[in-house]
Each structure stands twice: as C-alpha cells, then as structure tokens.
N, C-alpha and C positions, 0 to 999 in steps of 0.2 A: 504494500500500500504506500502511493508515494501524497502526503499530506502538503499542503500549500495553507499556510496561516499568512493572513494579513494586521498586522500588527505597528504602527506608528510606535510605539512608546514599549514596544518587546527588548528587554535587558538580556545580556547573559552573563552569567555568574562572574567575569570578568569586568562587571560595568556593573553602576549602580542604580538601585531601584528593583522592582518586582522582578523575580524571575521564573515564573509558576511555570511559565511557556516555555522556559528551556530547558526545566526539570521535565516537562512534560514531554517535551521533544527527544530528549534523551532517554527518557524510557520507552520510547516508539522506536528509537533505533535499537535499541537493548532487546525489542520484539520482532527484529529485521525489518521495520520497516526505514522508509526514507522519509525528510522533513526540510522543505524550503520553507523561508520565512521572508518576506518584503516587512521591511523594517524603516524606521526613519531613522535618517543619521545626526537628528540632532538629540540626545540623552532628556526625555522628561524631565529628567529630577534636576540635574545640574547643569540643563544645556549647554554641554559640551557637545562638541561635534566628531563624531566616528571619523576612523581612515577611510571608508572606501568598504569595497563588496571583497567578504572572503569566505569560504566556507570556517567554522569555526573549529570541528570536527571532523572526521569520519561520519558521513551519512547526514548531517544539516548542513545547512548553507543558507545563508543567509544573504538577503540582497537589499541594500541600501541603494533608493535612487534618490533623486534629490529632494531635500526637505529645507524651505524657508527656514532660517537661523535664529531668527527674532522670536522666539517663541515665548520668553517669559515678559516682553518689554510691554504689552498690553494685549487686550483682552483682542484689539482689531487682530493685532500681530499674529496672534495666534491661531483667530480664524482663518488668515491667510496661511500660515502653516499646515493648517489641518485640509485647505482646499489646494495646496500645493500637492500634500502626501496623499490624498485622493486620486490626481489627475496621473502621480510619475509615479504612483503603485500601480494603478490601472496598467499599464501599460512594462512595467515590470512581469506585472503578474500573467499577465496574457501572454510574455514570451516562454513561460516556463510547461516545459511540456511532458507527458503523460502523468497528469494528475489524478488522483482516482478520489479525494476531497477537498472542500475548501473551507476554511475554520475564518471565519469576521468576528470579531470583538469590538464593542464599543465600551468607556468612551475612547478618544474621540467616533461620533456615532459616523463621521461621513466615511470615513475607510470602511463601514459596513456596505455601504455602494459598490465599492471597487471589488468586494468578495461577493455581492451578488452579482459583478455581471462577469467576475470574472467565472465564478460558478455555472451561470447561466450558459457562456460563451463554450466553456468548455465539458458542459453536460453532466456534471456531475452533483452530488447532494452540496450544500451548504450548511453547513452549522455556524448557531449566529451564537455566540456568547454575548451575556448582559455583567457586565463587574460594575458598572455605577449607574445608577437610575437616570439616565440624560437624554431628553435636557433639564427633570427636575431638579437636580439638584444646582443646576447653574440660575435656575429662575429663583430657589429657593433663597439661594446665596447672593441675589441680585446683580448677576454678573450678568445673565442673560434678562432686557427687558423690551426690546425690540418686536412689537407684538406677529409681525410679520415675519421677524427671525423665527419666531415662537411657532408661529403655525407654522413654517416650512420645517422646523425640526420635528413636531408632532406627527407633521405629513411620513416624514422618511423613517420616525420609530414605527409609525403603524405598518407603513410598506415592508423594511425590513423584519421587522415581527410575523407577521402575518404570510412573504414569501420566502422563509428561510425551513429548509427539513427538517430541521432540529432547532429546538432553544434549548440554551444553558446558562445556569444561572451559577453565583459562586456564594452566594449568599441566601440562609430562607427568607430572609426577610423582602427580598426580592422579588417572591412567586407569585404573589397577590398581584400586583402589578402586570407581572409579563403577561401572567392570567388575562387581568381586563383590557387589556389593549388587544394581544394575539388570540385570544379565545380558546388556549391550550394549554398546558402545564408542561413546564420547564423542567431538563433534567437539572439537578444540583450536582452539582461538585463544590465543595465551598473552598473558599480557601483554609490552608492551611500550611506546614512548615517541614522541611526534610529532617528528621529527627536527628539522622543521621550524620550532618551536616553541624549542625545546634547540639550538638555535645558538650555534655557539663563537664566534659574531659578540658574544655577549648582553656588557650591560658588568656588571661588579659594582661600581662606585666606591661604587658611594651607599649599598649595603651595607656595604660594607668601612671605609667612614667612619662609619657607624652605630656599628658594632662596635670603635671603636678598633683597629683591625686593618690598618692602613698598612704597615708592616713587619713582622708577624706573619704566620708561617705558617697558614693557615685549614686546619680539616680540620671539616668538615660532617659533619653528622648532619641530617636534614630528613626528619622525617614524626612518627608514632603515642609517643606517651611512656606507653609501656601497659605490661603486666604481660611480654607476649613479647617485649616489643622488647629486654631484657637491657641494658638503659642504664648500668646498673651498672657493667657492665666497661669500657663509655667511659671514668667516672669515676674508676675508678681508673686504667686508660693513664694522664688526665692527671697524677693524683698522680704517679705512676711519673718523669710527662716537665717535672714542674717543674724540677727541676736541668739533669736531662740534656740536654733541648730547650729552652730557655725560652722562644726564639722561637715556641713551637709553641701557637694556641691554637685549643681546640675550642670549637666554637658548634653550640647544639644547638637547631634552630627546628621549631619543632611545638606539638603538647600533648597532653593526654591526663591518665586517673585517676591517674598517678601522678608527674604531672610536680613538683605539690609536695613531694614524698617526695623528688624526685631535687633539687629547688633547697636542701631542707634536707639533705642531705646535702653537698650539695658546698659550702654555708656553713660547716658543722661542720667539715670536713676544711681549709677555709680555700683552696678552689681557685680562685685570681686566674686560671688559667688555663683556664676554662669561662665559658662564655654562655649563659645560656637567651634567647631570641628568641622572640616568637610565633607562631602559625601564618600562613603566606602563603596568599594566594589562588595558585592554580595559576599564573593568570596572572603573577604577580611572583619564580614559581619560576625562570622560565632566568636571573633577574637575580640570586637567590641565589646556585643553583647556580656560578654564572660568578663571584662572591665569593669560593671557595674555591677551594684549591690542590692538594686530595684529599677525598677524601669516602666516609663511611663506612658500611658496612650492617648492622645485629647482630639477631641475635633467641637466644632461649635454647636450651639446646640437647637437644631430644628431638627422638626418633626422625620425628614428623608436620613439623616445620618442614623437613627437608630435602626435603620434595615441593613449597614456595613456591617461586614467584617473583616478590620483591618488585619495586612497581613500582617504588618509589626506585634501584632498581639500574640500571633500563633510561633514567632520567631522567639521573642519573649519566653513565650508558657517551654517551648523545646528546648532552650537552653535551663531550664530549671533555676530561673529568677522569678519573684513574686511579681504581678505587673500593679498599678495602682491604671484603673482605666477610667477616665473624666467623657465617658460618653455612656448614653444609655442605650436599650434595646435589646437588640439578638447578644451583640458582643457581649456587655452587660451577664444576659443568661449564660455566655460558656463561663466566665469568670465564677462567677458565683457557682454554677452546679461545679466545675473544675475544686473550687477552693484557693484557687490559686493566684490569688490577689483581693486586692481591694475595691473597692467601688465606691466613687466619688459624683455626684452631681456634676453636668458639663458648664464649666464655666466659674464655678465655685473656687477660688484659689486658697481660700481659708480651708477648706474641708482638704485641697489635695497636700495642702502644710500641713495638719492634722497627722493626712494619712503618711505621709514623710517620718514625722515625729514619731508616730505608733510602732514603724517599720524601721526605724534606727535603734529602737530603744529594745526591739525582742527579737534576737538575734534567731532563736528558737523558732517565730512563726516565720520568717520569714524561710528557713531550713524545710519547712513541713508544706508552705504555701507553693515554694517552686519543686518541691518534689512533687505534688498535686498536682500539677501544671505540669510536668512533663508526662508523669502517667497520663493522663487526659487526653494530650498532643496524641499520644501514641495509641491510645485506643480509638482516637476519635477521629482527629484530620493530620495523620501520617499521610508524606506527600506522595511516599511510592503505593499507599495502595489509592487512593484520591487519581494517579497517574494511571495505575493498571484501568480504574474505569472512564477517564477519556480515552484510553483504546480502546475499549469495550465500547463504547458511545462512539467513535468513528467505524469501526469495523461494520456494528452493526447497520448503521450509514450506506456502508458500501456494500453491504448484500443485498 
C-alpha cells in the first residue's frame, strides 16, 4: 500500500512540533508498506524554513514545495501561506504516482482540497482527519471575523466532511461535531505519546545545567507560544511564586507569534523566575521533559478548547511527570481518571500557584501522580498501538 498524506504543518522527529504523522508513517513502513508526504517547508511552530525535498528514511519521502515564509507575521500572512501550500501541494501531489490512499488533515482546512482532488484525480479512497474544530475555533478566538470568510470556510468543512470515505477524528470531544455537519461518525484515534520514546529512563542534566536550574524546582511548559495557549497566566503564577516559592522556576520552551509579547512582558514585570528556551526537535523532547519536576498544560478558556486533546499532555503523563492542566473538558477527564496531575481552572493563575506550591512541597504525590500517568499513557493512548489502527483504518480503505 503506497499512502500519500497531505500535511502543511507535518514535523519529523528531527524538527519541532507534533509528530503523530511520522510515528504513524513509520509504522506503515514497519508493515511494508510505503508513505509520501507533501509537506510545507516553513516549521509551524518556529517558522523556520526546511532544506528542500529529501526522502527522510527508507520507505517515506517527503516533499516540500513551496510555502509563503511569512507565516506567523499576521493572520493575512498566513492565509496566504495556507493558499500558497494548497495551490504547490496540489500539484506536488498529482505528480506522485501509484497511490492506493490519500490521508487530508485539517487545520489548516484548505490543504483538505488538494487531498480531495488529489484523491478524486487519482481514484482512490480519501481519508479526511479533523485535529482542530476549524474554522470554530478561529471565530471563537476572534481571529476569524470576516462573515464571508466565515461562510466560504463553512462551505468547504461541509464539502470536505461530507465527500471524504472516511473521517477521523483525534479527539472525543470532536464527534458530536463531525456528527452534525457530515451526518456520520468519525473513527477516533486520539492522540497520544510513544511510550517508548518518553522514558522515565530519559536524563535531563544537560538541560537543567542549561537553564541554571541545579537546585530549582523546574515546572515546564513545552510547545505552541500562540494566541490559545493563554501563557499569560503562566506569567503571572510566576509573579505570584516569586516570594512565596522562590525555589520554583518556570521554563517555557517552544515558540510561536506571540512569544515576543510574552518575553517582553515578563522583562517589564522583572520575572528572574521565567525562561524562554527554544523550540526542540521532538527528538530532544524526552530529555526536556525529564529536566522538569512538573509540567504544565494551558490554553484559554472557551467553550471549543474543552473538546482538545493536547499532545503535550500525553508526552507529559509518558515520561512519568505529574502535569498541572489549566484547561477543562475531555483533557481534564484523562487527568483526573489517570490521577496523574492536577486540575486547575483555565485562566486562574492563583489556583495554578497553588497547584505549584502543593506539588513542590510533596515530593511523594508527585512520585505516585507520574507513575499514574505513565500507566494510563500505556494502557490507554500508546502510540504504536493508536498507529497499528491507522493501518487498520487505511487498509480497510483500500479493500
């Protein structure tokens, strides 16, 4: 089976941000099969810009054509990135030949075009993945207010929902949704975190010497420095835990459009007790991760963010760290049935100082929370068995 994923914002373990799609890929070749991917070549998370088209491995390959560079500078910019990587995927993807599926992922939702016509053109099933509810949550976050933008993106979620052979969703809180738009239920895959990979074995010295952080309590932040991720109320916890914790320091390693915002502010406030870090390659994540002593998850707080589920949560609970999560909903439910953290109100910065306090001071829950949290990962959303059933789910596609 040779699979064809169209993917803008597709990471691989060597670069940073999500990498579900190259775990994923890697276990279709693990299954003899083959896996091209049309990728954009400027990095979601840290818009940096890739070399160029190389295959990565044995059996994927990966093709970068050209993607608008301006991607984080405004919201226009970005629309023009996303109808750039629409126009020179299409046309990627059309030259690659004997495909037997084609896998579209939104967001961004316009590359789900270019996998249905590429699908279309070359006759085979489409499977359309859903990982963020969009365009709601862009109208949510009032990013998107253009009512005419509004209807044409409404337009192309009901077309792609409704003409793709499969949906797949990554989250439950998702299915209600894809439900009343598509008029069918979506298979699940949620995300989750390679157990494997997320070893409590992992060392963090060389991070933790990085960061001046020898005797400092670490409490981690590690992904997207965006408009939802609500970083805000990080920043102020730490005001909050200058006195009262002083041992306690937050490091916040990622990036994203508003990461500058967030480093001048915590200049102006004069917080000794924050770190911005850069983005890591996935691969140098379990060495992060294993630097800190808790680790946090935040996004802002309206009604569409309690249907995620972030991946940073399930990378967390794998390395067997307790997480403190500042969002409610489904995430929320794995934490709590897990045990394997805390739960804080979204946006509350007094409560996630609180939960900082509680988690410095008992050495012992926090021992019991991330062992929780790693059982759980392992029984519940381990990434190789999550990957055996996207094969499952394309194979059965192709019969």
């Amino acid at each position: 089976m040779h699979v064809l994923i169209i993917h803008q914002a597709f990471a691989s373990t060597n670069e940073a941000g999500g990498t579900r799609h190259h775990e994923f890929a890697r276990h279709l070749v693990s299954r003899g099969h083959r896996v091209t991917v049309v990728a954009g070549r400027v990095n979601y998370l840290t818009g940096g810009v890739d070399a160029g088209t190389a295959p990565v491995e044995p059996g994927i390959t990966i093709v970068r054509p050209y993607t608008y560079r301006a991607l984080h500078r405004s919201f226009v910019h970005r629309v023009i990135s996303y109808v750039t990587f629409m126009i020179s995927s299409a046309v990627a993807a059309l030259r690659v030949a004997d495909v037997d599926v084609v896998v579209g992922t939104s967001p961004p939702i316009l590359q789900g075009a270019t996998a249905w016509l590429a699908a279309r053109t070359k006759r085979v099933p489409l499977v359309f993945e859903v990982r963020d509810l969009w365009p709601d949550f862009a109208i949510e976050l009032n990013i998107l207010r253009n009512r005419f933008i509004i209807a044409g993106a409404r337009a192309l979620e009901r077309f792609l929902y409704r003409r793709a052979d499969r949906l797949l969703v990554n989250s439950p809180g998702f299915v209600a949704h894809v439900q009343s738009v598509s008029g069918r239920t979506p298979s699940l895959i949620p995300n989750g975190a390679d157990a494997v990979m997320f070893s409590p074995a992992a060392r963090g010295e060389r991070f933790r010497a990085e960061w001046n952080a020898a005797d400092r309590f670490v409490v981690l932040y590690a992904g997207a420095h965006g408009t939802a991720n609500s970083l805000e109320t990080v920043l102020d916890a730490a005001q909050l835990l200058r006195e009262r914790a002083p041992s306690a320091l937050f490091v916040l390693v990622g990036d994203g459009k508003e990461k500058a915002a967030l480093q001048a502010r915590a200049s102006a406030a004069g917080l000794n007790n924050v770190r911005f870090e850069p983005a890591q390659p996935k691969s140098a994540m379990p060495a992060v991760v294993a630097a800190a002593d808790v680790c946090v998850a935040t996004l802002r707080d309206i009604p569409l963010f309690r249907t995620t589920y972030p991946n940073k949560v399930f990378d967390y609970m794998a390395a067997a760290k307790p997480t403190i999560v500042a969002i409610d909903g489904v995430i929320r439910q794995v934490v709590e049935e897990s045990g394997g953290g805390l739960v804080v109100a979204p946006g509350d910065a007094v409560a996630l100082a609180d939960a900082v306090v509680q988690l410095e001071a008992d050495r012992a829950a926090r021992a019991r929370m991330g062992a929780n949290a790693r059982a759980f990962v392992l029984q519940r959303f381990n990434r190789q068995e999550q990957a055996e059933s996207f094969c499952a789910l394309l194979l059965e596609c192709t019969a």
